[in-house]
C-alpha angles and dihedrals in degrees: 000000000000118000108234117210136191119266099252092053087043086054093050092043094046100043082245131131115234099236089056088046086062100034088053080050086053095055098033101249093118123044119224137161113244115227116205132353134246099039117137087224104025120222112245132204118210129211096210084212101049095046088049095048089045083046094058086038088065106037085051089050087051096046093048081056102054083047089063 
C-alpha cells in the first residue's frame, strides 16, 4: 500500500510549491485523495508516485506538442 502525505510535505518532497500542487489538483494535472468534505480549501492528501508519474505524462504531452 502507498503512503499518502499532506500537501506541504508532498511540495518539499516534489520540488513543488504547495499552491502549484493544488492548483495542478484543480485542473486535474495531479491526483490526490480528497479528506473530508465542506472545507472552503479542502485538505489533500498526496501519493508521491502518482504525482511524479502524472508529472512525466504531462511533460511528455507538452513536449509532443512543442514537436509538432
Amino acid at each position: 500500500m502507498s503512503k499518502y502525505v499532506n500537501t506541504e510535505t508532498a511540495a518539499r518532497a516534489l520540488g513543488l510549491s504547495a499552491y502549484e500542487l493544488r492548483r495542478g489538483w484543480k485542473a486535474g494535472v495531479y491526483p490526490a485523495l480528497v479528506i473530508g468534505t465542506g472545507a472552503e480549501r479542502p485538505r489533500l492528501r498526496w501519493n508521491l508516485d502518482a504525482v511524479q508519474a502524472a508529472m512525466a505524462k504531462a511533460s511528455e504531452v507538452r513536449r509532443n506538442e512543442r514537436m509538432g
